[in-house]
C-alpha positions in Angstrom: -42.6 -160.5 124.4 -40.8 -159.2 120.8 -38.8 -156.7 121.2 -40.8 -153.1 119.9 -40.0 -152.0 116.5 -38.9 -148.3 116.7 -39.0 -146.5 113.2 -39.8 -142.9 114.6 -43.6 -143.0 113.1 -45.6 -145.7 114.7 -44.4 -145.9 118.4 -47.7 -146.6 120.8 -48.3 -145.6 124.0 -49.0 -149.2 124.9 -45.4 -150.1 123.0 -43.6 -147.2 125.4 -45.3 -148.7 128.7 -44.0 -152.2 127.6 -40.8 -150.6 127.3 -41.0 -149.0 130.2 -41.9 -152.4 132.1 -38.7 -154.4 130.4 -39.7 -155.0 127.1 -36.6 -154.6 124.4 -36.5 -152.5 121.5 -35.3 -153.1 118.0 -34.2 -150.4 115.0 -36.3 -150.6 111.8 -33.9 -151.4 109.9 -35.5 -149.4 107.0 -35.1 -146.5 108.6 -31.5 -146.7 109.5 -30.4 -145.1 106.1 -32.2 -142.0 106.4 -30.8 -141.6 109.7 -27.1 -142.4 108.1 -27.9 -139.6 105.4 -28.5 -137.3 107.7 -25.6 -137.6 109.6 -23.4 -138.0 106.5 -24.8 -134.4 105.8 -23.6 -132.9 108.5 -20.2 -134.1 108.0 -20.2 -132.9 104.6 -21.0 -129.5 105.6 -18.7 -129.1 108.3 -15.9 -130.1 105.8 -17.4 -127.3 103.8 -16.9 -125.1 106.6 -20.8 -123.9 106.3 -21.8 -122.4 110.0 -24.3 -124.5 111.6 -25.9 -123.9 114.8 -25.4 -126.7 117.7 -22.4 -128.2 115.1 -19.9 -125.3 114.5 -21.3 -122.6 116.6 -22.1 -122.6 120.2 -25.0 -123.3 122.0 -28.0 -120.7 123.1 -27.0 -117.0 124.0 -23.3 -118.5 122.2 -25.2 -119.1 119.1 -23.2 -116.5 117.4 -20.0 -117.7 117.9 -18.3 -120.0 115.5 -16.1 -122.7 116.3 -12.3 -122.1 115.3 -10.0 -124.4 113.8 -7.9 -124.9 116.6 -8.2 -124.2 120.3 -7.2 -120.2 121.4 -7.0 -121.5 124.8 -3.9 -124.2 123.6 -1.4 -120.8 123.8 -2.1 -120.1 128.0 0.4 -120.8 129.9 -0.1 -124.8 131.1 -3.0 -125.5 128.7 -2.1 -128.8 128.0 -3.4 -130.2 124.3 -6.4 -132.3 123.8 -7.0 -135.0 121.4 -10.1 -134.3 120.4 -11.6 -132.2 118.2 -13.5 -128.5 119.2 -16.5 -130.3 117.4 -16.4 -133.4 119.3 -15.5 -131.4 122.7 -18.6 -129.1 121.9 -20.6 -131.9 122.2 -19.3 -133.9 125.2 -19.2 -130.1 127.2 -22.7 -129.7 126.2 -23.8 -133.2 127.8 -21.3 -133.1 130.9 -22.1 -129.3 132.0 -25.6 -129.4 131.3 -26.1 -132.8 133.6 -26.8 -130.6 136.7 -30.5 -131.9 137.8 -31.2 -132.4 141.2 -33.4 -134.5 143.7 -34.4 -138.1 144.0 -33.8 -139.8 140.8 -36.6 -140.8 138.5 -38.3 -144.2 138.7 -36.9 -147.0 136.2 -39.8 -147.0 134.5 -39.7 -143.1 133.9 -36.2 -143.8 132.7 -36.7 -146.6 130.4 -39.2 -145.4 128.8 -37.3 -141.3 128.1 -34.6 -143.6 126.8 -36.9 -145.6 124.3 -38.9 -142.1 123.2 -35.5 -140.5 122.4 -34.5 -143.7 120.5 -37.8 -143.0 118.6 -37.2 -139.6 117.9 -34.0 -139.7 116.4 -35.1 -142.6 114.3 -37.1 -140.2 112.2 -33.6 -139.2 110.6 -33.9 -135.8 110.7 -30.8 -134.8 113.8 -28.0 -135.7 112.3 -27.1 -138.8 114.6 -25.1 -141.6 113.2 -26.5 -145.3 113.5 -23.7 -146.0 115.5 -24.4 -143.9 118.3 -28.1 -144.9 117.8 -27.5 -148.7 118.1 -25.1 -147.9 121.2 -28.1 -146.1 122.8 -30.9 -149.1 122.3 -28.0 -151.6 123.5 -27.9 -149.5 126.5 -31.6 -149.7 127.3 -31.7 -153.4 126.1 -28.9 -154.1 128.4 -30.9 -152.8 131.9 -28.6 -149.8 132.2 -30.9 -147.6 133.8 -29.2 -144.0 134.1 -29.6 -141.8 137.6 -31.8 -139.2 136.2 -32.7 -137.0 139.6 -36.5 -135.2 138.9 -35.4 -131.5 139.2 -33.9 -129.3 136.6 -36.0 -129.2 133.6 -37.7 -125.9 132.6 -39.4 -127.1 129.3 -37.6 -125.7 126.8 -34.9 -125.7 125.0 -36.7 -129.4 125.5 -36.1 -131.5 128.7 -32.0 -130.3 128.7 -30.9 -131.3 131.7 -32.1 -134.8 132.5 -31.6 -135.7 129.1 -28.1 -135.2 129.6 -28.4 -137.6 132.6 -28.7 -140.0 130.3 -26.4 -139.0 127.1 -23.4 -139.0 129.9 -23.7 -142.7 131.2 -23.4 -143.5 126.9 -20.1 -140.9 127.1 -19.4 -143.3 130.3 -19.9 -140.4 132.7 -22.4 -139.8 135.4 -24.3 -142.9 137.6 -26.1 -145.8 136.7 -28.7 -148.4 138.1 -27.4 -151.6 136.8 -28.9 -155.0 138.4 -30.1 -153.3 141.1 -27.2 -151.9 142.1 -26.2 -147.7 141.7 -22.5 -147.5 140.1 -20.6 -145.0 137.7 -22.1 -145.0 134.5 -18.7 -146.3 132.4 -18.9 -149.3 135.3 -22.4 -149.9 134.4 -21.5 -150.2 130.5 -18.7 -152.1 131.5 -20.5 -155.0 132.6 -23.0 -155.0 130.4 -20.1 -155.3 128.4 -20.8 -152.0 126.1 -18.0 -149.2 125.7 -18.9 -145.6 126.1 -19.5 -143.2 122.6 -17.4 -140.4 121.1 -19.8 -138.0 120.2 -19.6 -136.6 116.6 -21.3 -133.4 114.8 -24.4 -132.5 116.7 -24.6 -135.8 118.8 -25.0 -134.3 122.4 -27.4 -131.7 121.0 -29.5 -134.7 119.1 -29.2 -136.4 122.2 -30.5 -133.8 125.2 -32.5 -131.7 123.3 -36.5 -133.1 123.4 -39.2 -133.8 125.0 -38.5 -137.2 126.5 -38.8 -136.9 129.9 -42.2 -134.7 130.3 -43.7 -137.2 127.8 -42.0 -140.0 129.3 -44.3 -138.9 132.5 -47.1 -137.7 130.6 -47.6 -141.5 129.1 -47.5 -143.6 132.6 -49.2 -141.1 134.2 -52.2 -141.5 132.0 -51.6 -145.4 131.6 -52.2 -145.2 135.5 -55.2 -142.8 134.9 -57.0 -144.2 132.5 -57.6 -147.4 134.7 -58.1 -145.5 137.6 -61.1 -143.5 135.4 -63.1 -147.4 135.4 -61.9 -147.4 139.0 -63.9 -144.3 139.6 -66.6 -145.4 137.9 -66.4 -148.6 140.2 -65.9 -146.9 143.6 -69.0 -144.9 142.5 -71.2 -147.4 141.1 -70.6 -149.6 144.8 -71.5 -146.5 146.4 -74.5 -146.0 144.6 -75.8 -150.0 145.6 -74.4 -149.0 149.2 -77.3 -146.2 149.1 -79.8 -147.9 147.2 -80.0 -145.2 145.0 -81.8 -143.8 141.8 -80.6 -145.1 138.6 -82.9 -142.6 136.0 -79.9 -139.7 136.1 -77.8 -142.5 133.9 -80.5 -143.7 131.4 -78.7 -143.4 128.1 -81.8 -141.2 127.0 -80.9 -138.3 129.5 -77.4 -138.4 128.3 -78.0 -138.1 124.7 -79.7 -135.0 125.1 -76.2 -133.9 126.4 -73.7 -135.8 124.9 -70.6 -135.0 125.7 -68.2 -137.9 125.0 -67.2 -138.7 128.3 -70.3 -138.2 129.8 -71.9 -140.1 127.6 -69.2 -143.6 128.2 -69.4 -143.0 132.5 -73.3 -143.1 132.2 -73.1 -146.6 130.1 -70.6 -147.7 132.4 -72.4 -147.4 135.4 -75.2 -149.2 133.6 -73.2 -152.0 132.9 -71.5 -151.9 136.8 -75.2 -151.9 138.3 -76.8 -154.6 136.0 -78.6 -156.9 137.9 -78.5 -155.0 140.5 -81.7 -155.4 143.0 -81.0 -152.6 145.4 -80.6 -149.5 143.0 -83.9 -148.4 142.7 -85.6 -150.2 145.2 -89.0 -148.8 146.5 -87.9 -146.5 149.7 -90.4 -147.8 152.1 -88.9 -151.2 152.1 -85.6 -149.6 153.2 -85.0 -150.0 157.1 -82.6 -147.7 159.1 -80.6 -149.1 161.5 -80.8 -148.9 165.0 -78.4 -150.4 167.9 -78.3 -153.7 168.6 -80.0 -155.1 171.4 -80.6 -158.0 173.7 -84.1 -158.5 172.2 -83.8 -157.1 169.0 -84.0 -160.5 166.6 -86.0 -163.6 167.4 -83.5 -166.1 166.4 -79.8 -167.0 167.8 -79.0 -166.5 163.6 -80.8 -162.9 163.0 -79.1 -162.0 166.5 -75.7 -162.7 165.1 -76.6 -160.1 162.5 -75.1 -156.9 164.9 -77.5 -154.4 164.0 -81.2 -154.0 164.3 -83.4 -152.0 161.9 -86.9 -149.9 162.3 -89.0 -148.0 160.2 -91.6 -145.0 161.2 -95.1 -145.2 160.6 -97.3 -142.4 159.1 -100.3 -141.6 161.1 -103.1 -141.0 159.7 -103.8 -137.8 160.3 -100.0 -136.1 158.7 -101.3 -137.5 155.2 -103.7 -134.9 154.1 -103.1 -133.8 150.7 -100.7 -136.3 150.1 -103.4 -139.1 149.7 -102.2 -140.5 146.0 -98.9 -140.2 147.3 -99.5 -143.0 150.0 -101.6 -145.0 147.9 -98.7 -145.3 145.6 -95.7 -145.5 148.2 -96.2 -147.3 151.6 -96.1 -144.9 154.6 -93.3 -146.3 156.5 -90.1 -144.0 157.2 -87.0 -145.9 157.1 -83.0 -145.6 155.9 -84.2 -143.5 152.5 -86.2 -140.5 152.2 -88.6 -140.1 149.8 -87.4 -138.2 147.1 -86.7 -138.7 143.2 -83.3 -137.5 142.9 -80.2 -138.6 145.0 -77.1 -135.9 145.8 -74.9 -134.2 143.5 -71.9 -136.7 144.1 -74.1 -139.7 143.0 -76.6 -138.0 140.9 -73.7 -135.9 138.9 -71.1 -139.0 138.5 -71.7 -138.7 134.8 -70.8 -135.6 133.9 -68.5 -135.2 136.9 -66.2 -138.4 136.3 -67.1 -137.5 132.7 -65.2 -134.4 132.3 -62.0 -135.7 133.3 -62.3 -138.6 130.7 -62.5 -135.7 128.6 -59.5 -134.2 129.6 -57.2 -137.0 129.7 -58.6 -138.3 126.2 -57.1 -134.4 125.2 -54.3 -135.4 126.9 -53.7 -139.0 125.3 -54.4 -137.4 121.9 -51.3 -134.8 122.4 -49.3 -137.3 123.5 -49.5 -139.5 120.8 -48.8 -136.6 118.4 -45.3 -135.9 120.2 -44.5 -139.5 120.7 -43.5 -139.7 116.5 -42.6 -136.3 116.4 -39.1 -134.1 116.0 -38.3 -132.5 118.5 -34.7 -131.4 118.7 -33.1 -128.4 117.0 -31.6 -127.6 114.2 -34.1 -129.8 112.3 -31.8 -131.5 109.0 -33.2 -132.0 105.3 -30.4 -133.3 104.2 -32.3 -134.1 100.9 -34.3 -130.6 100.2 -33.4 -128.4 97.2 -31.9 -125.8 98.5 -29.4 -122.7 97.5 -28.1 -122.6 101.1 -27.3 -124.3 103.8 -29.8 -122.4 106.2 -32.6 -124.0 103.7 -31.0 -127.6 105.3 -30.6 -127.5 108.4 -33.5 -125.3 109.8 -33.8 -123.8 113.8 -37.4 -124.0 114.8 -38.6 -124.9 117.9 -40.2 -128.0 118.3 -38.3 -128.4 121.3 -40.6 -126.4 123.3 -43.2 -128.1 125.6 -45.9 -126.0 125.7 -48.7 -128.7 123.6 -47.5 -131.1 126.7 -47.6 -128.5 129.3 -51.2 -127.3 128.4 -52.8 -130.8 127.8 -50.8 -131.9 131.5 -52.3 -129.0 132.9 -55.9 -129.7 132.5 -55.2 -132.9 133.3 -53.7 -131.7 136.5 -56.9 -129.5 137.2 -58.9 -133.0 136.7 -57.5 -135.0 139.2 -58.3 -133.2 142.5 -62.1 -133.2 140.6 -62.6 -136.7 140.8 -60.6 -137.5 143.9 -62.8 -134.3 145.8 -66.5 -136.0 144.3 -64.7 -139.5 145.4 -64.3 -138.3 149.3 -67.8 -136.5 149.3 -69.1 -140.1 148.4 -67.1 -141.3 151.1 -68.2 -138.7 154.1 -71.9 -139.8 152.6 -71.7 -142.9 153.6 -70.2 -142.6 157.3 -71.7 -139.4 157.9 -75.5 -140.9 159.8 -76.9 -136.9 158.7 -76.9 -138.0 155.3 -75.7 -141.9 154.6 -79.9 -143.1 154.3 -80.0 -144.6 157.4 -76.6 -146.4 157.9 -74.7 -146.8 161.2 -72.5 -143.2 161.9 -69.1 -144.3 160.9 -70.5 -147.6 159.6 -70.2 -149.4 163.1 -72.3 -150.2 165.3 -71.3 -148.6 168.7 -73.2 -150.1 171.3 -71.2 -148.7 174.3 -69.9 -145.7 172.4 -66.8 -147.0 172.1 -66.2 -147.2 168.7 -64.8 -144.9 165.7 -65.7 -147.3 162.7 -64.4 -145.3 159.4 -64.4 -141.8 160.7 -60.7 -141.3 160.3 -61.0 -142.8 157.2 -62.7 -139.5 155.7 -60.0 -137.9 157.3 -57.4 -139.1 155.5 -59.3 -139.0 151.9 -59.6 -135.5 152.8 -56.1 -134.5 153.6 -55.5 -136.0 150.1 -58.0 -134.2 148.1 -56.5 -130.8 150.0 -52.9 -131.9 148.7 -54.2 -132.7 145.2 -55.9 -129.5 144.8 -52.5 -127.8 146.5 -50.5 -129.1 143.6 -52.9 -128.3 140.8 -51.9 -125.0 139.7 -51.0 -124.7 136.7 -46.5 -124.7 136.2 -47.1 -124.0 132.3 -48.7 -120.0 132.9 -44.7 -119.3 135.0 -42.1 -119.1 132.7 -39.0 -118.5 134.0 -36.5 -116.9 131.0 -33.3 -119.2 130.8 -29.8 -118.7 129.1 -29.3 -115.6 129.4 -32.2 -114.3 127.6 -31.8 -116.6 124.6 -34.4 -118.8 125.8 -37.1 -116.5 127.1 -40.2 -118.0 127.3 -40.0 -121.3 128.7 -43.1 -124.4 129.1 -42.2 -126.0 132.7 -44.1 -128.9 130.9 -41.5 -131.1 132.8 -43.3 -129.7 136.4 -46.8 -130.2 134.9 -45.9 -134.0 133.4 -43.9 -134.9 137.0 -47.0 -133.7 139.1 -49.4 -135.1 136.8 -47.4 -138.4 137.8 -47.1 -138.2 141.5 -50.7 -137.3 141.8 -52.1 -140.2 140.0 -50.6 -142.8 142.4 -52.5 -140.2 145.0 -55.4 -140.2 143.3 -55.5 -144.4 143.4 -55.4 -143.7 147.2 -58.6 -141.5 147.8 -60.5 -144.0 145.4 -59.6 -146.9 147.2 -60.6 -145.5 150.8 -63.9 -145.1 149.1 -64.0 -148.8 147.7 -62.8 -149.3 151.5 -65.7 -147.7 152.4 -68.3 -148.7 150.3 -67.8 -152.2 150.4 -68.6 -151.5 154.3 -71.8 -149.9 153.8 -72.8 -152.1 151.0 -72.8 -155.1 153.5 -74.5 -153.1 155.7 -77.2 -151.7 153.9 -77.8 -155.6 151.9 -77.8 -157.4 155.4 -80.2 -154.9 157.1 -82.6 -155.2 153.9 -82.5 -158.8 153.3 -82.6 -159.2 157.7 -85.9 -157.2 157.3 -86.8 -159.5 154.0 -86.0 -162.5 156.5 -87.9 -161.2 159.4 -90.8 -161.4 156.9 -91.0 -164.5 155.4 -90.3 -166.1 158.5 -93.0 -164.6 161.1 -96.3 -162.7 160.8 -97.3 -159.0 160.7 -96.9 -158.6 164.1 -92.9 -159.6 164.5 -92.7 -156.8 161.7 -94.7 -154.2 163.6 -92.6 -154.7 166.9 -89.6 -152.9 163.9 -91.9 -149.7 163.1 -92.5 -147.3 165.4 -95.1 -144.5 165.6 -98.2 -146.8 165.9 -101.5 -146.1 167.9 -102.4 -147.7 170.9 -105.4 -150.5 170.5 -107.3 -148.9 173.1 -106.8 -144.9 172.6 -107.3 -145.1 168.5 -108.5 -148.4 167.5 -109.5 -147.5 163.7 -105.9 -146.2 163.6 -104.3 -149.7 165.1 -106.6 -151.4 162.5 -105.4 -149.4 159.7 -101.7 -149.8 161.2 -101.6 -153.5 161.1 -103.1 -153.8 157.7 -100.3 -151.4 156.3 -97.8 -153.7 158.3 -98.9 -157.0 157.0 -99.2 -154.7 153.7 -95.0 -153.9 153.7 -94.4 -157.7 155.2 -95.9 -159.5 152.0 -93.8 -157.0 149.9 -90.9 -158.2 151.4 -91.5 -161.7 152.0 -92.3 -162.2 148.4 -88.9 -160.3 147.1 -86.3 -162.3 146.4 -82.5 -161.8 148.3 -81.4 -158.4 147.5 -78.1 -158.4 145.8 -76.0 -155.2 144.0 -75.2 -155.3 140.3 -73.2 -158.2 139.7 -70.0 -156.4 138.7 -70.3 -154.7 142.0 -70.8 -157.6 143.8 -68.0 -159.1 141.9 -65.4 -156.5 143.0 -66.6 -156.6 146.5 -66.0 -159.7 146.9 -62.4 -159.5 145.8 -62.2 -157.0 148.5 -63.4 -159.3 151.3 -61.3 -161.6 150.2 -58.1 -159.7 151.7 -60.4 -157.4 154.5 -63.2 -158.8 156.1 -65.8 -156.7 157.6 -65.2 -154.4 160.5 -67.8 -155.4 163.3 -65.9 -154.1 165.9 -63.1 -151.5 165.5 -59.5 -152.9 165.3 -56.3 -151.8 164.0 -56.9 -150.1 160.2 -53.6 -149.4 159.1 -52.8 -152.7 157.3 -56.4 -153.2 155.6 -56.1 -149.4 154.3 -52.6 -149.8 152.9 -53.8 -153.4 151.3 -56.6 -151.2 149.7 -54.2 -149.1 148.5 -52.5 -152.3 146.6 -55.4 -153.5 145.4 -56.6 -150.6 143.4 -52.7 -149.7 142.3 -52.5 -153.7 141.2 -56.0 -153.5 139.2 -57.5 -156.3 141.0 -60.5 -154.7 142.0 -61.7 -153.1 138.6 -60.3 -157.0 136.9 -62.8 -158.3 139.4 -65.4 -155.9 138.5 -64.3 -156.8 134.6 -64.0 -160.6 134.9 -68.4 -160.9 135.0 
């Protein structure tokens, strides 16, 4: 892969997940001489003697103190005498006191890619950092020096302080490193890379520590990871929906223009797309069998007895279908799996605008973060080049620092995630739920001796994850906590929102792979026991079929009845004889059989653990939605 051009303006958030994943990075070299200017300008104003906040005064609630030319401290007794400069100690004390986070330290990834956006940042050649300090910086993160960053200690604002000054101190050759997989001091790290560590000059640290990095830095994977698993929703639903043999009219692009909210509007088309070809979305109801418990005699052949289950429909007498006469003549009157009725449950009937509305919200969320990734967002801010009459016109404190677009556009993504996971699990109790999965097994097993626990406890664990999600989806932005000492008194906690956001993404990918778990059960399930019944049909007469349907009359007690009973028999026999093998959509079936490839189905209960947690890997891996994308 070439290394990823940073120039402060046209960074992607594909180019910062590369990054993130080991790709190197390069400085536009076009750029560099802004950035030299800017630096250059500082200089020349601190040889002026011009007060400037962050370079000759001090930091925060010490903003009104200017720097002195020599050290006060130098006359107490035993003070011994540095050799550097107050400027340059200004700097390093800002990155070595403010490196105080806490916690289990950030993922690579997270790391790599705060390192590249800072990079970025500073490229747009407004902080006043030399190119010196900048190219020691992208040698670092081209070198696999991945500074210890721990998670906690970033309240927003002034930017992501703290754990930003994790990573300025291993450049200083302070603090911890992860070099070649191994934790060390940060100046051993650069010393085997075979980098030595910076002096910082005029505003340096406070370039360096002050931004946004890390909440974006989370912000971006986090809805890398998202945006796949929003197809994987889609997928988990759409295999649902074959597993149910439901309705497809609620997803007819028609319906959905009348409301066309974007999102909406893309979940509806894909499910279309997922279902195509599918034969057992919208199938007639009275051709659906329920199942019922294997027995002895419950198949005529040594291969339909293999099959595990047996099925069984009820008839409607004769006499329960007054006033409903064009109804029947219309629909057959056999009661099996499906009820008849024109509009499935909320969880499959609402996927749309449910599954829908988070698209929405993370394509807010993807839209702020492509603003901040080519943004400013340290303070001062330097023009080094604006006509101005004083300093103060140059170098300019603002407050692009703060996190609050991130925080907001986190949060809603934060309220999103326990939507789709909850609609996810109510799928999921659908189907192993016998009240309300159309005629499937309880539990999706079959339970002969009552033995048997099938995938109740896998509900069980989807839920305890949807309760979690929702535990953790209150909003951090709407607390601010005020910081130094007043100065800073209204704060983002976008760094909370971007770090849960994160951590409940890889959760999410769990609940939607119990119900792909799931599903791909019931979908073998409810195929065999409809193509079983399409079997039993084209292989014997009426009479094999009516031994399947109970509620018939007795020859000799109603014999216009029996008559009318065997005709509708033979009547639901052709119509399933002359169908061909049922199948679900073909990217459905396409994706199910990638999972059947690593689990096989569960005829008799055995030990889940393994085949949830391979699941699990599937759907973090993508190779269950790259099945479902390969037809």
């Amino acid at each position: 892969m070439r290394p990823v051009r940073l120039d402060g303006r046209s960074l992607t958030r594909a180019q910062l997940v590369a990054v993130a994943r080991g790709a190197l990075v390069e400085l536009d070299e076009a750029q560099l001489p802004a950035v030299a200017r800017a630096a250059e300008f500082l200089a020349e104003q601190v040889r002026r003697e011009e007060p400037i906040y962050g370079v000759s005064t001090g930091f925060g609630s010490n903003a009104d103190r200017l720097l002195g030319a020599r050290r006060q401290r130098e006359a107490l007794p035993g003070e011994a005498h540095r050799g550097e400069t107050l400027h340059a100690e200004l700097q390093r004390n800002l990155i070595e006191t403010h490196a105080v986070c806490v916690g289990e330290p950030f993922a690579a990834d997270v790391v790599r890619a705060m390192l590249c956006i800072r990079i970025n940042t500073l490229m747009r050649g407004h902080s006043g950092i030399r190119v010196e300090t900048l190219q020691a910086l992208a040698a670092m993160l081209n070198a696999g020096i991945v500074p210890v960053v721990p998670q906690l200690g970033s309240v927003g604002a002034s930017g992501d302080l703290a754990p930003l000054s994790h990573l300025a101190i291993v450049l200083l050759g302070g603090g911890e490193a992860f070099y070649q997989g191994e934790r060390m001091p940060g100046g051993e790290a650069l010393s085997r890379a075979g980098l030595s560590p910076v002096t910082l000059s005029y505003k340096e640290g406070l370039a360096l520590n002050n931004g946004t990095a890390q909440m974006l830095a989370c912000g971006v994977l986090a809805l890398h990871e998202l945006e796949e698993l929003l197809d994987t929703a889609d997928l988990a639903a759409a295999m649902t929906i074959d597993a149910f043999a439901g309705r497809l009219g609620a997803f007819a692009p028609e319906v959905h223009a009348l409301r066309p909210h974007p999102g909406q509007v893309e979940v509806a088309a894909h499910l279309r797309q997922l279902l195509e070809g599918s034969t057992l979305a919208d199938i007639p109801y009275h051709l659906v069998p329920r199942f019922r418990p294997w027995a002895p005699r419950s198949w005529d052949t040594p291969e339909a007895q293999a099959l595990r289950f047996d099925i069984g429909w009820d008839w409607v007498p004769l006499d329960q279908r007054h006033g409903r006469e064009k109804f029947y003549t219309r629909f057959r009157p056999f009661r099996g799996g499906k009820k008849h009725q024109p509009q499935d449950s909320y969880s499959l009937r609402c996927i749309p605008q449910v599954h829908g509305a988070v698209r929405d919200a993370a394509a807010q969320a993807a839209r702020v973060l492509e603003v901040e990734l080519n943004s400013l967002t340290d303070n001062p801010i330097v023009f080094p080049d604006a006509d101005a009459e004083h300093v103060e016109q140059q170098v300019i404190s603002a407050g692009h620092f703060h996190g609050m677009p991130l925080a907001l556009a986190m949060s809603y993504v934060k309220a999103a995630i326990p939507v789709l996971a909850s609609i996810s699990e109510r799928r999921l109790n659908k189907l192993v739920d016998p009240a309300t999965n159309d005629g499937l097994p309880g539990f999706l097993i079959g339970n002969e001796d009552a033995t048997e626990s099938g995938f109740m406890i896998v509900q069980y664990t989807a839920a305890a994850i949807v309760n979690d999600l929702a535990s953790r989806a209150h909003p951090a932005s709407v607390y601010s906590i005020p910081t130094s000492a007043n100065a800073e008194d209204h704060v983002s906690m976008g760094a909370n929102e971007a770090r849960h956001v994160l951590s409940m993404v890889d959760d999410l990918g769990k609940v939607l792979a119990l119900e792909l778990y799931t599903a791909a059960q019931a979908l073998d399930l409810r195929r065999d026991m409809i193509n079983a019944a399409r079997d039993l049909s084209r292989r014997s007469h009426a009479a094999a079929l009516a031994r399947k349907v109970a509620g018939g009359p007795e020859p000799d007690l109603d014999a216009d009845g029996r008559k009318a009973f065997v005709e509708e028999v033979e009547g639901l026999r052709a119509e399933l004889a002359q169908a061909a093998e049922y199948q679900p959509g073909r990217a459905v079936a396409a994706a199910h059989a990638r999972i059947r490839e690593a689990i096989p189905f569960l005829g008799r209960d055995r030990a889940l653990d393994a085949e949830v947690a391979t699941a699990v890997a599937l759907v973090k891996g993508g190779e269950i939605i790259a099945a479902a994308r390969s037809v």
